[in-house]
C-alpha positions, 0 to 999 in steps of 0.5 A: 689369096683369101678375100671371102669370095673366089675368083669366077670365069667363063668361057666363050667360043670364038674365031680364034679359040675357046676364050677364057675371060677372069673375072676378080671381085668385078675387075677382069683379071686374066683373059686367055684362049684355053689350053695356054699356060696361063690357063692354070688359074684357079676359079669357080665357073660362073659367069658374072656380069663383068665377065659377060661384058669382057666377052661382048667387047672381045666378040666386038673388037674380034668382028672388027666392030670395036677399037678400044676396051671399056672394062676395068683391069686390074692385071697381077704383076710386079711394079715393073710388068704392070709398067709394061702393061700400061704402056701397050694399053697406050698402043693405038689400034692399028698400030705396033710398037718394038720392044724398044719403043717400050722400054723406052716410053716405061724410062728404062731403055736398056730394058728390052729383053725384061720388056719382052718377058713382061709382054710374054706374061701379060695376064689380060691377052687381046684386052691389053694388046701384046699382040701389038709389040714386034721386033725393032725391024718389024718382024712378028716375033714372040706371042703367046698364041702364035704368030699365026693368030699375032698377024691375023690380030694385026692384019684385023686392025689394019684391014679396020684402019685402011678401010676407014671403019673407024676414025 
């Protein structure tokens, strides 16, 4: 990928771990915890404005302070991930859908493990919210940074919901 310039990143410390947040020609492209397997990117380390922006939000939705991002993505996939990510950008907070509920809402209901393996390689963690997919009978399964860290994301934002800090 040869555009004149290389990707930049930055890396932040946070409650969870050391965030990594990509940034690619001022759209965010990846954001991981360090030491994931998808912390192989390569990139210049700099941070850029977009990237110091993504890490105010994440701090904010971390603190329970925000509920919706407002940055631009632009996440690398096939046709049919970035369907899958589009459709956990349309989870709301608080909220969690199955793998199923997925499939479905993409048009293609016989595709739960390909929904799965989708949400497993969601380049952009947090932001497009993976941690909000769970198995068809509610059980927390599948994250890329622990099921530990998944029902402490989702315990978060029903603690924000239940309490009424955001309506």
């Amino acid at each position: 990928m040869d555009r004149g310039r290389e990707m930049t990143y930055f890396t932040y410390p946070s409650e969870i771990g050391e965030l990594r947040i990509v940034e690619d020609e001022g759209y965010i492209v990846a954001v991981d915890l360090t030491g994931t397997e998808s912390s192989e990117i390569q990139a210049m380390y700099i941070e850029s404005a977009i990237v110091a922006t993504a890490a105010e939000q994440l701090y904010e939705y971390l603190s329970g302070e925000r509920l919706v991002f407002d940055l631009p993505l632009r996440p690398k996939g096939t046709e049919f991930q970035l369907a899958v990510w589009n459709a956990l950008l349309a989870i709301p907070y608080g909220q969690t859908r199955s793998y199923r509920d997925i499939a479905v809402a993409i048009g293609n209901p016989k595709a739960v493990r390909a929904v799965g393996m989708a949400n497993h390689h969601n380049p952009i963690s947090f932001i497009i919210p993976c941690h909000r997919v769970i198995g068809a009978n509610g059980s927390l399964v599948g994250y890329g940074g622990g099921l530990p860290l998944k029902k402490r994301l989702l315990d978060m934002e029903q603690s924000v919901v239940e309490n009424g800090l955001f309506k």
